[in-house]
C-alpha positions as CSV (number, residue, x, y, z in Angstrom):
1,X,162.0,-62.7,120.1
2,X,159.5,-60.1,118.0
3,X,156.0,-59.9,119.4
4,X,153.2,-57.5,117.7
5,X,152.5,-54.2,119.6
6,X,149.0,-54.6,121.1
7,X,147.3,-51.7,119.1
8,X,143.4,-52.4,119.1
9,X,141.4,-51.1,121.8
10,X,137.8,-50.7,122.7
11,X,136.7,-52.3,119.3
12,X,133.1,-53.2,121.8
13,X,131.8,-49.6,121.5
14,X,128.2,-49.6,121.2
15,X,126.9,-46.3,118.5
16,X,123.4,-45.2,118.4
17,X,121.3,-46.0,115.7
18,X,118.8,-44.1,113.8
19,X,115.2,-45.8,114.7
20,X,113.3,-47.1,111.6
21,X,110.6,-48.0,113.2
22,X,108.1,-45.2,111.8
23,X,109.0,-46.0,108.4
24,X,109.5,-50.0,108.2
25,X,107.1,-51.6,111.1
26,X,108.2,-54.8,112.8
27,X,111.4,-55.0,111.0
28,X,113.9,-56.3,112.6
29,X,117.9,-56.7,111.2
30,X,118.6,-60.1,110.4
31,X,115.1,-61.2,109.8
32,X,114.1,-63.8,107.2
33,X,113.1,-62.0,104.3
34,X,109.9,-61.5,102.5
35,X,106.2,-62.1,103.8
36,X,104.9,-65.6,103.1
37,X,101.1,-65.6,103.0
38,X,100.9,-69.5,103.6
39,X,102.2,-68.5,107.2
40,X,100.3,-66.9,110.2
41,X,101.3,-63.4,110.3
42,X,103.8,-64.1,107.3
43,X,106.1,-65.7,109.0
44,X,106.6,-62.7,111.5
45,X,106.2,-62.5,115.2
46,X,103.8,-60.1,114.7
47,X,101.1,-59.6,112.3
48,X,102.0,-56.4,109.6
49,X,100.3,-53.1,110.8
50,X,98.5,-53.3,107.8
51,X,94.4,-53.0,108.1
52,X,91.5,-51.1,106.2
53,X,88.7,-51.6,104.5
54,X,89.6,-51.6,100.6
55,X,87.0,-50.5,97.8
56,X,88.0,-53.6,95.6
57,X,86.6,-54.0,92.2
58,X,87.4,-57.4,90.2
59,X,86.2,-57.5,86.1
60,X,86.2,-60.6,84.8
61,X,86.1,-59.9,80.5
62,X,86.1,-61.6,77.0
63,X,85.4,-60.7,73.6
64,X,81.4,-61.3,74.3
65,X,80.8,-60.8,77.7
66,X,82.2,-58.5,80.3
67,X,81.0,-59.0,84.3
68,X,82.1,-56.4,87.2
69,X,82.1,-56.8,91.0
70,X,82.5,-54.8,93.8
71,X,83.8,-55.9,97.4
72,X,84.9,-55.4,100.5
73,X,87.5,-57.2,102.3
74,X,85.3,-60.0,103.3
75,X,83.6,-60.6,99.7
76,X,86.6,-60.9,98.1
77,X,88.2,-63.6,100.0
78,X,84.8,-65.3,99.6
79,X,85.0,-64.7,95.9
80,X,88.4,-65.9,94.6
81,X,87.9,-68.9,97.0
82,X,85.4,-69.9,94.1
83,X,86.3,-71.2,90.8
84,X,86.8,-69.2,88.0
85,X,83.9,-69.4,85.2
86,X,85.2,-71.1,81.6
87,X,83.9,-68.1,80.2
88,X,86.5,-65.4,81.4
89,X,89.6,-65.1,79.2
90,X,91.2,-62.2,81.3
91,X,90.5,-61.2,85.3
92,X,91.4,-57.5,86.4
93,X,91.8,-57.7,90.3
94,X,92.0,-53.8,91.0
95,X,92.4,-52.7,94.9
96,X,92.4,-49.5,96.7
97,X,93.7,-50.0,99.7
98,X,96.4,-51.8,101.7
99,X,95.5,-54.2,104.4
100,X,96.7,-57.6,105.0
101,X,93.6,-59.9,104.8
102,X,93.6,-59.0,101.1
103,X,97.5,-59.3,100.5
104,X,97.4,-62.7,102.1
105,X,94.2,-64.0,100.4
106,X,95.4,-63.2,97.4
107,X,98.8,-64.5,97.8
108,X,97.6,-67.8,98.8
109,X,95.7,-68.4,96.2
110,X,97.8,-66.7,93.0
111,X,100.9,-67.8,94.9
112,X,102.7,-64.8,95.1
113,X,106.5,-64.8,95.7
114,X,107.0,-64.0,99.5
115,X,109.5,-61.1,98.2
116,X,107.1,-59.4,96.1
117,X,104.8,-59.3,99.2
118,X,107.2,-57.9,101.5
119,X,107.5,-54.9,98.8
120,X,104.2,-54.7,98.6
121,X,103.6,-53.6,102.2
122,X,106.5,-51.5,102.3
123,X,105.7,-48.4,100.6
124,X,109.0,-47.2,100.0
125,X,110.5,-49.0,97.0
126,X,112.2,-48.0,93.5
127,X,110.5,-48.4,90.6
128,X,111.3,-51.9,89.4
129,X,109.8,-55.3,87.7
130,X,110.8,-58.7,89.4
131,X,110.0,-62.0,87.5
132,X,109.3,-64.8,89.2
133,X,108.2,-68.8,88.0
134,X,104.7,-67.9,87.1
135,X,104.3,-63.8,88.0
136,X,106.1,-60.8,87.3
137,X,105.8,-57.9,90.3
138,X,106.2,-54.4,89.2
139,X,105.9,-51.1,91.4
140,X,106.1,-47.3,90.6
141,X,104.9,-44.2,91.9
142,X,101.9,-42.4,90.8
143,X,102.1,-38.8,91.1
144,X,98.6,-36.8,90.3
145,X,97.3,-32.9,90.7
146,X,95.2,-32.4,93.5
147,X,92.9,-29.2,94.5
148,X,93.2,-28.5,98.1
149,X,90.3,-28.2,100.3
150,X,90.1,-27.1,104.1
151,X,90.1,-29.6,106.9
152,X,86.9,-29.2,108.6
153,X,88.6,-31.2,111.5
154,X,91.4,-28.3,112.1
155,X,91.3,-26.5,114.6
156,X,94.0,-24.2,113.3
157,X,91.9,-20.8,113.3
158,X,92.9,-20.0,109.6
159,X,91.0,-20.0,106.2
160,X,92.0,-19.7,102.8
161,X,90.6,-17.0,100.6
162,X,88.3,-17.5,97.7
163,X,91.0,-17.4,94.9
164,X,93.1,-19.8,97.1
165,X,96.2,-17.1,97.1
166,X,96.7,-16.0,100.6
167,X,96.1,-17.0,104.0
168,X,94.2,-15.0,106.4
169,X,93.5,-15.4,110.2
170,X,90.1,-15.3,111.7
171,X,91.5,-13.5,114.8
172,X,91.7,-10.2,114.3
173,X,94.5,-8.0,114.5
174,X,93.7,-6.3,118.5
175,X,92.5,-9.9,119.3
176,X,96.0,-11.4,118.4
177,X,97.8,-8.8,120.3
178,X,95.5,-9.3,123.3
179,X,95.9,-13.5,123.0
180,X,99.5,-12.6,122.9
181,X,99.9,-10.4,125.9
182,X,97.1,-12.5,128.6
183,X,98.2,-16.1,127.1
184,X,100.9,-17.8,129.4
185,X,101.2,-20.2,126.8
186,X,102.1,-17.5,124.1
187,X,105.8,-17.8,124.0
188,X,106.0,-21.2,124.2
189,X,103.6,-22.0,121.7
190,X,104.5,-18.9,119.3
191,X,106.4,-22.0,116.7
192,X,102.8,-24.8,116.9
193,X,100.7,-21.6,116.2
194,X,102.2,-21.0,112.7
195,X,102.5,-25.0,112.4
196,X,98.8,-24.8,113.0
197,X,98.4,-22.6,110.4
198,X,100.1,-24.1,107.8
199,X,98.4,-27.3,108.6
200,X,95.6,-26.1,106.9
201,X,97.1,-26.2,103.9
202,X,100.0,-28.9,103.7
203,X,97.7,-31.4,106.5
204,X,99.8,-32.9,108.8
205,X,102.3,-35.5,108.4
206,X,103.0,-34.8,104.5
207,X,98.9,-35.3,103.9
208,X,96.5,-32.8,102.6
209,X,93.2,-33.2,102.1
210,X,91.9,-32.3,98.2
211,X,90.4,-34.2,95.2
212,X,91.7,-35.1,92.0
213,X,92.6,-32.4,89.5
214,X,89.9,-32.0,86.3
215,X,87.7,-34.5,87.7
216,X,84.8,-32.2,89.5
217,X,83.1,-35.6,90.9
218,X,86.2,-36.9,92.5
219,X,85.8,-37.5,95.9
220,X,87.8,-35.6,98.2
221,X,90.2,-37.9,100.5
222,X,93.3,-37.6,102.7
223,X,96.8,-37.6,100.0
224,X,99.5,-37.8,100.5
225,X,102.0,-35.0,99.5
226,X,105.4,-35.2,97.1
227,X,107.2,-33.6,99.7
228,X,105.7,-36.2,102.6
229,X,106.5,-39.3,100.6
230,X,110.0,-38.7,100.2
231,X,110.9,-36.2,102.5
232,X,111.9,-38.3,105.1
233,X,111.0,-38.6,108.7
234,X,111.3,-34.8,109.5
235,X,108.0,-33.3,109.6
236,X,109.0,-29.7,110.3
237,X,111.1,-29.3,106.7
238,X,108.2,-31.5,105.1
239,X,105.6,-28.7,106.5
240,X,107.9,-25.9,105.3
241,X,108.5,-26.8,102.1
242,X,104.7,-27.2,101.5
243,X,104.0,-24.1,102.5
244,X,106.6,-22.1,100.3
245,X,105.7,-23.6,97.4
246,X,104.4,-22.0,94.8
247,X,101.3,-24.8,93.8
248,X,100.4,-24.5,97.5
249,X,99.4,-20.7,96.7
250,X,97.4,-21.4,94.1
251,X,95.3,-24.4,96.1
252,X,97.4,-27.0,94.4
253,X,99.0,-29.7,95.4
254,X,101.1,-32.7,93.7
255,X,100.1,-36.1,95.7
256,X,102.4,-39.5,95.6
257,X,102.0,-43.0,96.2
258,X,103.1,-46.2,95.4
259,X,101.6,-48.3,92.6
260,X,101.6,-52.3,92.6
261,X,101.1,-54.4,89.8
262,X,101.3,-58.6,89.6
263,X,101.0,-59.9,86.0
264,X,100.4,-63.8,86.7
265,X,100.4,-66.4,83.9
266,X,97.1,-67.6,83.9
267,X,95.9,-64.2,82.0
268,X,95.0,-62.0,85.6
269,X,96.2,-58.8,86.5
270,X,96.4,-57.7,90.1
271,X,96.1,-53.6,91.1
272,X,97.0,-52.1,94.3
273,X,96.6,-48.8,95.1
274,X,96.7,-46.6,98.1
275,X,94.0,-44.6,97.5
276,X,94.2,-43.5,93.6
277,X,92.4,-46.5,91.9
278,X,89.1,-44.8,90.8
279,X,91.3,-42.2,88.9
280,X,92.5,-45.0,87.1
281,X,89.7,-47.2,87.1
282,X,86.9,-45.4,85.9
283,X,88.2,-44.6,82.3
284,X,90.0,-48.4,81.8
285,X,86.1,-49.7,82.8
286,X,84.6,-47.2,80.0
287,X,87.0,-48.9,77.3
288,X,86.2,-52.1,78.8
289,X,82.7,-51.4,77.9
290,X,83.0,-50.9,74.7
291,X,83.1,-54.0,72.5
292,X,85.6,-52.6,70.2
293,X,88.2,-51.4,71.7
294,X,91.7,-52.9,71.9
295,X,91.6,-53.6,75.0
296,X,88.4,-55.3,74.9
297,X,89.4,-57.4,72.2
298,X,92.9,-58.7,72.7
299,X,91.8,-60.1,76.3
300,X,95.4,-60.0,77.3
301,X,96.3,-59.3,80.6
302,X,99.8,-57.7,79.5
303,X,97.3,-55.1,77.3
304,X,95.5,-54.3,81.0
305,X,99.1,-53.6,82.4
306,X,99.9,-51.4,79.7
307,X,96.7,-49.6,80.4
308,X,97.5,-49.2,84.2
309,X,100.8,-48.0,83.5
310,X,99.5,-45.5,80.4
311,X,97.2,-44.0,82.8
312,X,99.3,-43.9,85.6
313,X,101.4,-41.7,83.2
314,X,98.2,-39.4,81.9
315,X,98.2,-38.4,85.7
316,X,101.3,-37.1,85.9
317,X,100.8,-34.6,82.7
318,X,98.5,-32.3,84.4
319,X,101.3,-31.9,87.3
320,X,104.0,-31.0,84.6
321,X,101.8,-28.2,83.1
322,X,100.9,-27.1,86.3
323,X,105.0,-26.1,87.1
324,X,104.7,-25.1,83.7
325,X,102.4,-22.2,84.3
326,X,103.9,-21.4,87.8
327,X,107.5,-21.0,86.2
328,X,106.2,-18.8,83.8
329,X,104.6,-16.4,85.8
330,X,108.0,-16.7,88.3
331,X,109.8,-15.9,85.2
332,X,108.0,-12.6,84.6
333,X,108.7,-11.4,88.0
334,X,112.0,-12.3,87.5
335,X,112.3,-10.2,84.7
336,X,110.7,-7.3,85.8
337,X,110.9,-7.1,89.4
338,X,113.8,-9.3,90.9
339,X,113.9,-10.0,93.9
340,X,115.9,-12.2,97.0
341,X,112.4,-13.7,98.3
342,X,112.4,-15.8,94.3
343,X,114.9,-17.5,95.1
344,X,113.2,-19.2,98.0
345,X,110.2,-20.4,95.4
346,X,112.8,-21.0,92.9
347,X,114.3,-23.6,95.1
348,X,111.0,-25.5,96.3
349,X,110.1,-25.9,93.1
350,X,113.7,-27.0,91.2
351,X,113.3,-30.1,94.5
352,X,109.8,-31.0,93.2
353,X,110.9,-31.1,89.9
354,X,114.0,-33.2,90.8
355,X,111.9,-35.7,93.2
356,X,109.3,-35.8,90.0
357,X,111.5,-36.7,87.9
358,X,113.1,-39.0,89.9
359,X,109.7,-40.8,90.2
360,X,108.8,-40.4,86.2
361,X,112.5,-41.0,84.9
362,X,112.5,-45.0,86.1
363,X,109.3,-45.9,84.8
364,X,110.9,-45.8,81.3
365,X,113.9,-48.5,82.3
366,X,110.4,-50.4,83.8
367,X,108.7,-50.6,80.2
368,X,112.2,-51.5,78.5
369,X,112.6,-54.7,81.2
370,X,108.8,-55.4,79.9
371,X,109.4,-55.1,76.5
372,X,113.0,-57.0,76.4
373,X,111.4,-59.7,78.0
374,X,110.8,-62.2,75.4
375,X,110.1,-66.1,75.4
376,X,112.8,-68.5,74.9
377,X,112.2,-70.9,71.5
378,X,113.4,-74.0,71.8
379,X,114.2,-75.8,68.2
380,X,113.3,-79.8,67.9
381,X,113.8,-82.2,65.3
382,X,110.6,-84.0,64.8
383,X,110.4,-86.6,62.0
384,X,113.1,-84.7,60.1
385,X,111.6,-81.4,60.1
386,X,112.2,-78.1,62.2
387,X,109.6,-77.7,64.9
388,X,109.2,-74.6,67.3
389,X,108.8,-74.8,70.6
390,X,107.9,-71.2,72.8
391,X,108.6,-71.9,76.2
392,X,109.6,-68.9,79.2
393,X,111.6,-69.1,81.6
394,X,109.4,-66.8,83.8
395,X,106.0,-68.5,82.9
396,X,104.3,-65.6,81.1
397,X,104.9,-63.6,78.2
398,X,104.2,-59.5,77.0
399,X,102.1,-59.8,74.0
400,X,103.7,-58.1,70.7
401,X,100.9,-56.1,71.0
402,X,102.0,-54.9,74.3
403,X,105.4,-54.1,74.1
404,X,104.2,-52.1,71.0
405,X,101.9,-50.0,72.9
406,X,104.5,-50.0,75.8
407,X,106.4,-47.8,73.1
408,X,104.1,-45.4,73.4
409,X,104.0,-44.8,76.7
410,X,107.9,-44.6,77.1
411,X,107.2,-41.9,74.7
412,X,105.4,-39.7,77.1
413,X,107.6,-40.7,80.0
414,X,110.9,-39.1,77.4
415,X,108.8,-36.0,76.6
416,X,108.0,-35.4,80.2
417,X,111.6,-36.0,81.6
418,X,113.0,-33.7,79.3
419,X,110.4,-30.7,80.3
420,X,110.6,-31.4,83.4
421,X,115.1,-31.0,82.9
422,X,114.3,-28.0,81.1
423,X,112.4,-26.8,83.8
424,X,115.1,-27.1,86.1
425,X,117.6,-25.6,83.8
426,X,115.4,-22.2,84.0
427,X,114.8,-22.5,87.6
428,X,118.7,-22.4,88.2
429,X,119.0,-19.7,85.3
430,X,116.8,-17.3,86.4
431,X,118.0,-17.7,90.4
432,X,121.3,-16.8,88.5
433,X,119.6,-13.9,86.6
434,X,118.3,-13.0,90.1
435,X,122.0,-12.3,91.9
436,X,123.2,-11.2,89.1
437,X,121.1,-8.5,88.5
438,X,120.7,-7.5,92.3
439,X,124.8,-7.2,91.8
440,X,124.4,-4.5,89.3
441,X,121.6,-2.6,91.2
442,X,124.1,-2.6,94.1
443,X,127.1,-1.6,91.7
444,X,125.1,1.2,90.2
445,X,123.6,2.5,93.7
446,X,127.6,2.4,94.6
447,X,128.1,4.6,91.4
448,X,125.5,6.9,92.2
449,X,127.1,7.3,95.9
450,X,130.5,8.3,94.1
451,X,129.2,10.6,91.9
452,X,127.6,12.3,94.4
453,X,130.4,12.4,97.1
454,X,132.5,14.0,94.1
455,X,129.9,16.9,93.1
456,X,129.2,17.4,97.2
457,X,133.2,17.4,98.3
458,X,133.7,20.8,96.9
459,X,130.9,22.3,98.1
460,X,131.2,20.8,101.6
461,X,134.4,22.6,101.2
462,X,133.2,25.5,100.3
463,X,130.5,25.5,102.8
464,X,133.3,24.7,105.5
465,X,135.4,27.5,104.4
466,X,132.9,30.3,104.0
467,X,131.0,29.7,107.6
468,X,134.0,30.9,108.9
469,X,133.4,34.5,110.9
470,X,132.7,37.1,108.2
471,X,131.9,40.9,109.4
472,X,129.5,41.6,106.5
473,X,127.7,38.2,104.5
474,X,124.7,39.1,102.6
475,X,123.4,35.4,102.8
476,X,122.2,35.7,106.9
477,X,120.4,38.9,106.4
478,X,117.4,36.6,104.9
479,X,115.6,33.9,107.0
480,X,116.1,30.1,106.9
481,X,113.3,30.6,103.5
482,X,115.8,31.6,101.4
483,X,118.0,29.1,102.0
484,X,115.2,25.9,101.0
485,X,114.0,28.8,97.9
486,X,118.1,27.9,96.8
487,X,118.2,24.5,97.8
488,X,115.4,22.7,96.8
489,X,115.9,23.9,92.6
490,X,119.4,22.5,93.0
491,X,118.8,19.4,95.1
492,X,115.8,18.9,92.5
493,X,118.2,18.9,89.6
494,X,120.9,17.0,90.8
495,X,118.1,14.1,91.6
496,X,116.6,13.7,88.3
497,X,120.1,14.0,86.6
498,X,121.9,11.6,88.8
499,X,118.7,9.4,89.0
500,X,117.6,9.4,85.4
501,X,118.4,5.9,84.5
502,X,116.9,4.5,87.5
503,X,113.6,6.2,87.3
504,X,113.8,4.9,83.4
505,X,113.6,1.5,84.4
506,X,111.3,2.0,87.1
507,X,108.5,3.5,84.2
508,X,109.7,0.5,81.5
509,X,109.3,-1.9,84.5
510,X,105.7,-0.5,85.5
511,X,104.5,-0.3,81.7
512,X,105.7,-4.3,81.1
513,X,104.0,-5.4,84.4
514,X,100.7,-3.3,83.3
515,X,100.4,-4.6,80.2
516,X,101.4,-8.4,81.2
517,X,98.5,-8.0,83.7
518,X,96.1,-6.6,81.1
519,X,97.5,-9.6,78.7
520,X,96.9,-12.0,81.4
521,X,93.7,-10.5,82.5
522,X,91.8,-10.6,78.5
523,X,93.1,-14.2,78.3
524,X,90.9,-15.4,81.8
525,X,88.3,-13.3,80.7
526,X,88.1,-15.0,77.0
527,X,88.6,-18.6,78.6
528,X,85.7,-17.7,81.1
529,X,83.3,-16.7,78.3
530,X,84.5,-20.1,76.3
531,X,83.4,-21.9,79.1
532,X,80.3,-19.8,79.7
533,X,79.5,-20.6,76.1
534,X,80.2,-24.4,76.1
C-alpha cells in the first residue's frame, strides 16, 4: 500500500505586517466596506478621525436670480435640513474642509452611496468617476504653485534670504563651533539639526507653509507638498527630496490634494476640498455673477462640474511653466559648466514630473467616462407612431453642452502631458550629456598625462644619467637661481602648449555664461520696468 510523503510543515507561521494605521485610520481587514451616513459613526466601531471647522459656501442660481451663503459646520446642517426654494434651478455645495458632521449631513440627506463616502475620507485614491442610481462620484488631485513663507512657529534657527536662493544660519560661524564643542547633545543631535533646518522650508510631515502662486491676496495656509502626498510614510526621503529640489531654491513649492466631486440628479453639485476651494471658488463666483455667461445661463449642474474640473486644470499650468523655467536654466549649466552635483537636481525634478503627470495624465480618461456617458432611448409604439423615450440608467445625464466643453479641457490635460514627457526626456538627456561629457574631460586629462610622461621620460633620463659624478660641470658653478631662470621658460611653454585646448574652453565657457547672465539680467530689468509702468 502507497501512502503520500508528509511534506508540509509549519504552514502556521505568523509574518509581520506593515502598519497602515497612519495612513487608513480605523481600518480594519475584513471590514464591511464603505461609510454609511444613516449609521452612527458609519457603521464603524469608531467614529472617522475626521473633524474641523469647514469654510463652506453654498450658491443657489438661475437665469434671474443668483443667492450665496456662507457656513460653518453647524449652519449648514441647519440649512439643507430646509426645503429648497422653487426658485433655484441649480445648487453649488462647495466645501473646504474635511470633517465628518458635514460628510454625514450631506449624505443623509443627498443619499450618497456609502462607497463614495468611504473614498471620500480617504485621501488616497486614483483619479476615477463612479455612477451610482441617482449620483455620479468623481475624485482627482489638484496640484497648484505655491510661494513659500517661513514658519514663525519654527524654532529651527534658520532664515531664508531675500531672493529666496540660499539658506543661512542665524548662529554664527565661532558660535556654531562653540555649541558644538560645550553641547553634550551635539553628536547625537548633529542629523535633527539639519532636519531642523530644512523644516523651514519643506514644513514637516510633507507640509509647507506658503500662499497660492499669482494671487497676492491669497491667504497663506499649511499645504501639503507633491512629494508628502505621495511619498509614502517615510518622512526622512520626503524632507530630502524637498530640499534638493530645484523650486524649493527659488521659494517654490508644488502642493497636492485630493479633489471630490458628487454630481446628483436633482441639478446640485457637491465640492470638497482640503483646503484649495477659494482658488477655485472665487473666479467660478465672478462668472456666476455675471448674467451672461454660459455658465449662468445653462443652469446645469454638469456645466458647474466642468468648471471645477477646468479650473482645477488652470492650476496646474503655472506649475508646468514653473519646471519649465527651472530646466532651462539647469540646461545652461549643463552646457556650460557640467557637473556630478546636476544630476542630483536632474533627478528630483524628472520624480516630480513623473508624480505630476501621474496626477494630470488620469484626469483625461475622467472627462472621456463623462463624456461617453450618455442616456439610454427607449423606442415605443404609441398609436402607430415612433415615440422617444430618454431614460438613464445612472439617473442623471452630462448636458451636450458639457461634454462639449469637457473637450476642451482634455485639451489642456494632452498639451500638458506631453510637456511635461518632454520634460522628462531632457532631464534624462542632459544627465546623459552630463557623464558623458565628464568621460571626455577624464579621457583628455588621461591624454594630457601621456603626453607629458612621453616629453618628461627622456629627460628624466637624461637628468638620471648626467647627475652621475662629473669632475668639471659648468651647471653647479651657479646657484639654485639659474636653475628656476631655465626652468620656469620651459615649464611655461610646455603648459600653454599642452594646455591650450583646455584653457580655450575655459575662455568660450566664461564668455557664454557672461553673456547669458547679461541676457538674463536686461530681460528682469525690462520686465521690472513693464511692471513699474503698468
Amino acid at each position: 500500500m502507497l501512502r503520500r510523503r508528509q511534506t508540509r510543515a509549519n504552514t502556521g507561521l505568523t509574518f509581520r505586517t506593515v502598519d497602515v494605521a497612519p495612513s487608513r485610520p480605523n481600518w480594519h481587514p475584513g471590514q464591511e466596506p464603505g461609510l454609511d451616513p444613516s449609521k452612527p459613526n458609519g457603521g464603524r466601531p469608531q467614529t472617522p478621525n475626521l473633524h474641523e471647522e469647514c469654510q463652506i459656501t453654498v450658491v443657489d442660481f438661475s437665469e434671474d436670480n443668483i443667492d450665496v451663503h456662507d457656513f460653518d459646520n453647524a449652519g449648514l446642517i441647519s440649512f439643507i435640513a430646509m426645503p429648497q426654494e422653487s426658485w433655484i434651478k441649480c445648487r453649488w455645495i462647495n466645501v473646504n474642509g474635511l470633517s465628518w458632521d458635514v460628510i454625514q449631513a450631506l449624505g443623509q440627506q443627498k443619499k450618497l452611496h456609502r462607497l463614495a463616502i468611504e473614498d471620500l475620507t480617504n485621501t488616497d485614491n486614483r483619479t476615477k468617476a463612479d455612477w451610482y442610481t441617482d449620483h455620479t462620484y468623481m475624485v482627482m488631485t489638484l496640484q497648484k504653485l505655491v510661494h513659500l513663507h517661513d514658519d514663525d512657529d519654527s524654532d529651527s534657527g534658520y532664515e531664508v534670504d531675500s531672493l529666496g536662493d540660499t539658506w543661512k544660519s542665524k548662529r554664527g560661524r565661532f558660535s556654531k563651533a562653540f555649541h558644538r564643542m560645550f553641547s553634550k547633545s551635539a553628536p547625537k543631535n548633529k542629523y535633527d539639526d539639519g532636519q531642523r533646518r530644512d523644516s523651514t522650508a519643506t514644513g514637516t510631515n510633507g507640509f509647507v507653509t506658503g500662499h497660492t502662486d499669482g494671487i497676492s491676496t491669497a491667504p497663506t495656509k499649511k499645504l501639503r507638498t507633491l512629494q508628502g502626498y505621495h511619498g509614502g510614510v517615510n518622512q526622512e526621503r520626503v524632507e530630502y527630496m524637498e530640499k534638493q529640489s530645484p523650486l524649493t531654491k527659488r521659494g517654490w513649492a508644488v502642493s497636492a490634494e485630493q479633489v471630490s466631486i458628487f454630481l446628483t440628479a436633482d441639478n446640485t453639485v457637491i465640492s470638497f476640498f482640503q483646503s484649495s476651494a477659494d482658488d477655485i471658488e472665487l473666479p467660478i463666483l465672478h462668472r456666476l455673477a455675471t448674467p451672461d455667461t454660459i455658465l449662468r445661463r445653462s443652469c446645469d449642474a454638469s456645466m458647474m462640474v466642468q468648471a471645477v474640473i477646468d479650473a482645477i486644470i488652470d492650476l496646474a499650468i503655472p506649475v508646468t511653466t514653473a519646471y519649465q523655467d527651472v530646466l532651462g536654466d539647469l540646461e545652461l549649466d549643463v552646457l556650460t559648466e557640467p557637473s556630478i552635483k546636476h544630476t542630483t537636481a536632474l533627478y528630483v525634478v524628472t520624480s516630480e514630473i513623473a508624480m505630476m503627470r501621474n496626477f494630470i495624465n488620469p484626469i483625461a480618461s475622467l472627462i472621456n467616462a463623462l463624456r461617453d456617458h450618455k442616456s439610454a432611448a427607449i423606442m415605443t409604439d404609441v398609436g402607430g407612431r415612433g415615440h422617444t423615450t430618454t431614460t438613464s440608467s445612472a439617473g442623471l445625464k452630462i448636458s451636450p453642452m458639457a461634454q462639449t466643453y469637457l473637450g476642451d479641457v482634455e485639451d489642456h490635460i494632452l498639451l500638458m502631458t506631453e510637456s511635461l514627457d518632454q520634460m522628462r526626456r531632457s532631464c534624462d538627456n542632459m544627465i546623459d550629456l552630463i557623464f558623458n561629457t565628464i568621460s571626455a574631460y577624464q579621457n583628455e586629462s588621461m591624454k594630457q598625462l601621456t603626453v607629458v610622461t612621453i616629453i618628461f621620460l627622456p629627460m628624466s633620463f637624461l637628468t638620471g644619467y648626467f647627475g652621475m659624478n662629473f669632475v668639471d660641470f659648468w651647471g653647479i658653478q651657479h646657484s639654485d637661481v639659474f636653475f628656476w631662470k631655465i626652468a620656469i621658460p620651459v615649464a611655461s611653454v610646455v603648459i600653454l602648449f599642452l594646455m591650450r585646448d583646455m584653457l580655450k574652453w575655459w575662455f568660450i565657457k566664461v564668455m557664454q555664461r557672461r553673456g547669458i547672465s547679461q541676457s538674463r539680467k536686461g530681460r528682469l530689468n525690462k520686465e521690472a520696468r513693464a511692471r513699474r509702468d503698468q
